[in-house]
C-alpha positions in Angstrom: 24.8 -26.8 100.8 28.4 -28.2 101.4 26.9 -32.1 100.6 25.6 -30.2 97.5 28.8 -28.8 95.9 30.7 -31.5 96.9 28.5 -33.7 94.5 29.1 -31.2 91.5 32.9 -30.9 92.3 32.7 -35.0 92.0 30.6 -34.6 88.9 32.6 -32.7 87.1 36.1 -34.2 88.3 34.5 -37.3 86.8 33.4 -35.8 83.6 37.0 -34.1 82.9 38.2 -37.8 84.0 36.8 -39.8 81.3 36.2 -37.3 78.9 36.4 -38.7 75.6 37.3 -37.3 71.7 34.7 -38.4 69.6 35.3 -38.0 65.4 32.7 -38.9 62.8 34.1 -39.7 59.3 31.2 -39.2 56.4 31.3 -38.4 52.9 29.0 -35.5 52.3 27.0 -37.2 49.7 25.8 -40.7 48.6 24.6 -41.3 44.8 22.7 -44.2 43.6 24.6 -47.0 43.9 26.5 -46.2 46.9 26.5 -47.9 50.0 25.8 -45.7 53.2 28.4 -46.1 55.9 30.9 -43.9 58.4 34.2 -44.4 60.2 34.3 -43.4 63.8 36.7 -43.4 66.7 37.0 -42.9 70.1 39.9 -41.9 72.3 39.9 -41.5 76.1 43.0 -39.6 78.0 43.0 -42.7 80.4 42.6 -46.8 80.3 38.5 -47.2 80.3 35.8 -49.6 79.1 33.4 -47.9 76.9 29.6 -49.0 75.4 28.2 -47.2 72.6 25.7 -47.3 69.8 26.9 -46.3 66.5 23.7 -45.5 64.1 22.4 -43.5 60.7 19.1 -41.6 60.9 17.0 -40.3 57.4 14.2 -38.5 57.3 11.1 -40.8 56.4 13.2 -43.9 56.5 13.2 -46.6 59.6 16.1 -46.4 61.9 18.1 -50.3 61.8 18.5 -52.3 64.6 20.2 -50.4 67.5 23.6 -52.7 68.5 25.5 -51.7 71.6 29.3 -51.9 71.1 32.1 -52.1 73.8 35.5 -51.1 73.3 38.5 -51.4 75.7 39.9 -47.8 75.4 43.7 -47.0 75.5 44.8 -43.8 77.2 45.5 -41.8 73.9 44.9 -44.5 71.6 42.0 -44.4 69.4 39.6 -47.0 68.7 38.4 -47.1 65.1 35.3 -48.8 64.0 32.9 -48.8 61.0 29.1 -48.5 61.0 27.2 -49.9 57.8 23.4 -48.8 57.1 23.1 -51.8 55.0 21.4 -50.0 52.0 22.4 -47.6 49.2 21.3 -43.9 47.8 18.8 -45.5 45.1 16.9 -47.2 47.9 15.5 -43.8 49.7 14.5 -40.4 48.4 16.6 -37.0 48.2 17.0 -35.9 51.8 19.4 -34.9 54.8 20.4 -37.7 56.9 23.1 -38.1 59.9 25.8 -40.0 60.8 25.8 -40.7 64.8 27.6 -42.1 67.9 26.1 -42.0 71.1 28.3 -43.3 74.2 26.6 -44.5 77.2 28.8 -45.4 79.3 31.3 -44.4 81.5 29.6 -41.0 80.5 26.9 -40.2 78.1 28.2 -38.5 75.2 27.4 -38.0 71.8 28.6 -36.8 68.2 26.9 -36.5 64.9 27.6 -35.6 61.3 25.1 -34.6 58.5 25.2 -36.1 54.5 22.6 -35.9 52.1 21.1 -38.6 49.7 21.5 -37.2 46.0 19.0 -39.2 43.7 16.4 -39.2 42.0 12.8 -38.9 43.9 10.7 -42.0 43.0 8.0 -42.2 40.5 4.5 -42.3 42.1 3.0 -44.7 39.8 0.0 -47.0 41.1 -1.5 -50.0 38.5 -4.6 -50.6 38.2 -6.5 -53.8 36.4 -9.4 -55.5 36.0 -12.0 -57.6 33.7 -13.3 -54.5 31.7 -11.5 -51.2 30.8 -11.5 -48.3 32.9 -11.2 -50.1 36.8 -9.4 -47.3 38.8 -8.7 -50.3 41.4 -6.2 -53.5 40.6 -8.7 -56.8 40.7 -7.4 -59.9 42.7 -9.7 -62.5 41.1 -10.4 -63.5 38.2 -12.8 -66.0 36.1 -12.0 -68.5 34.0 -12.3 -67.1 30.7 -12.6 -63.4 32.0 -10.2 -61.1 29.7 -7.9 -59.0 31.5 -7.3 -55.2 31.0 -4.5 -53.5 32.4 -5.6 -49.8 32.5 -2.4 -47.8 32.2 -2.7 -44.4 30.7 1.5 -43.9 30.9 3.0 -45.0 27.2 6.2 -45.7 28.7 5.1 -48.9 31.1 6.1 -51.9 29.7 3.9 -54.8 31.1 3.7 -58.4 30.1 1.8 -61.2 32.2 3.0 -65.1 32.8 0.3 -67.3 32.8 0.3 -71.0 36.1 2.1 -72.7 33.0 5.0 -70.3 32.8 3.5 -68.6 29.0 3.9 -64.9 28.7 2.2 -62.7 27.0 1.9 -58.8 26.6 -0.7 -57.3 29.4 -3.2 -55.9 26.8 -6.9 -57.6 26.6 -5.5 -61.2 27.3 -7.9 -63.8 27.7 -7.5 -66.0 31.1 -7.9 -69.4 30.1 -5.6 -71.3 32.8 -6.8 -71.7 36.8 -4.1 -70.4 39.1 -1.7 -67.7 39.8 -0.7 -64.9 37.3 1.7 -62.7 37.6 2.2 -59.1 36.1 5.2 -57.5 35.8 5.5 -54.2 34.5 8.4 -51.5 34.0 8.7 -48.0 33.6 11.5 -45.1 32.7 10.0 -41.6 33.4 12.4 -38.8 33.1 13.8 -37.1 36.2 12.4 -39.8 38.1 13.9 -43.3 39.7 13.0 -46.5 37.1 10.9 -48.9 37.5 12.4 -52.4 36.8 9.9 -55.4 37.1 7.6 -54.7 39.7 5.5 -57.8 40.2 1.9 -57.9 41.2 0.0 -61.4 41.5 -3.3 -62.3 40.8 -5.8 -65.3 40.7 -8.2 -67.1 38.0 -10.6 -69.5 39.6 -13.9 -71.0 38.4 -16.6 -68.7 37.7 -20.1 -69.1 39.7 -22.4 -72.0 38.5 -24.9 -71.1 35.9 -28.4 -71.9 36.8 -30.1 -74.7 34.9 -33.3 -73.7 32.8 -35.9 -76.6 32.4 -38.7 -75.5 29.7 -42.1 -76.7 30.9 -43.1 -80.1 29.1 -46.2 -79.8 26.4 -49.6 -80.5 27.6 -51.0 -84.1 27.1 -54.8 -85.0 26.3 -55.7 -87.3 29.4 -58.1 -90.4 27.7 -60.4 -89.7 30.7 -61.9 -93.7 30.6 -58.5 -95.1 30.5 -56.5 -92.7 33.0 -57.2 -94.8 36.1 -56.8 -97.9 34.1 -54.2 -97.7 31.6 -56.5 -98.5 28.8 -55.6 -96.5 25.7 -57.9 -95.1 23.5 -57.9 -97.6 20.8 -58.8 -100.3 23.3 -61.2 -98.5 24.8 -62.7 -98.2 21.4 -62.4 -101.9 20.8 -64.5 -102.6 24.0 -67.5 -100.4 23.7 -67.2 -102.5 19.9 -67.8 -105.7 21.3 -70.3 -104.6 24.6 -72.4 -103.4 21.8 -72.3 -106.3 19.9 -72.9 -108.9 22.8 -75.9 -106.3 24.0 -77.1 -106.6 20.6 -77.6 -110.2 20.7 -79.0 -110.2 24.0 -82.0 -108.2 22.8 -82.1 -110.7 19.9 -82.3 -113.8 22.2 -84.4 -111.8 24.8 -87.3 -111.1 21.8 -86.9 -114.9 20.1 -88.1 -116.7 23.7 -90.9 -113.8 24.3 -92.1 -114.8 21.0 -92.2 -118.4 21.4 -94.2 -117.7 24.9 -96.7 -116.7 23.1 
């Protein structure tokens, strides 16, 4: 048992050692176009190297890069610093948030300080698009020559397109007659709600599927069936049978003139 409490009498003679004051300095609240950030110090009652992490938290927000500091403390001189989140009230919604410092060495120790984020809660808006009225999704791709339809049911979006060739022109029923990139940019004041200010969304026109080729079936012909294997055409055809008559005519003739004379 003596081992024992002679580690917690160490402990503690340690702790009261290199006990140190921690102070958080944070404005209670940060508006719109305010950047979030805190003043801290540290003071030890004894010469000491210190590390610690000085860090913002929100609700629903991600937490920035964690950096370790180190400080050469002072006996009763404080070490002042400043922690910047790196963005302002407009960039997250209404909410309770805290302003921390957590030391990790020679002791762990830590102080924190709550704020709150008044703004305006954003607007949840999603677009939607397509080549005929009425898609409840936003289409990627387009066809050349498909018309475009930007299905917005909210009056107070603004939305306009610019065409590969750097044209705009307003984001209701225009025809896509360039290949390439489009871009739609549309904006939007609701009251009691964060604006939107050109938001961009990108689509693409490429060239539509091949149409299939329709061949009509070529008239019958009449096939001259004495001339097919030949080439003969009719007409000569004709003109033969003409003149084999003819020349079997006169063979009869000649063939009755010498029986004749026989006899």
């Amino acid at each position: 048992m003596k081992p024992l409490f002679h580690c917690m009498i160490f402990l503690m003679i340690m702790g009261a050692v290199f006990a140190l004051d921690l102070d958080i300095a944070v404005q209670d609240k940060f508006h719109d176009d305010e950047s979030l950030q805190f003043t801290y110090s540290l003071m030890s009652d004894s010469d000491t190297e210190t590390t610690f992490v000085p860090y913002m938290f929100c609700m629903d927000s991600p937490v920035a890069l964690l950096q370790e500091q180190h400080a050469s403390l002072k006996a009763g001189i404080p070490f002042i610093g400043t922690y910047a989140y790196g963005i302002q009230g407009k960039d997250l919604e209404p909410t309770t948030c805290a302003a921390m410092i957590h030391v990790i060495a020679p002791i762990d120790q830590r102080a924190e300080k709550e704020f709150t984020i008044d703004t305006l809660p954003s607007y949840d808006f999603s677009s939607s698009a397509g080549n005929k009225p009425g898609e409840t999704t936003f289409q990627k791709i387009f066809y050349l020559g498909d018309t475009f339809y930007f299905n917005n049911k909210n009056e107070a979006v603004i939305a306009k397109i610019t065409f590969p060739d750097g044209k705009t022109l307003p984001a209701d029923a225009a025809l896509l007659d360039q290949l390439g990139t489009y871009t739609l940019t549309y904006s939007l004041q609701k009251q009691g709600f964060k604006p939107i200010i050109d938001q961009k969304t990108r689509f693409a026109v490429i060239t539509g599927p091949a149409k299939p080729i329709v061949i009509s079936p070529a008239a019958p012909q009449k096939k001259n069936l004495v001339g097919a294997s030949t080439g003969i055409t009719g007409r000569q055809d004709k003109s033969i049978w003409l003149i084999g008559s003819i020349f079997g005519f006169l063979i009869s003739i000649a063939v009755l003139v010498l029986t004749s004379k026989k006899r």
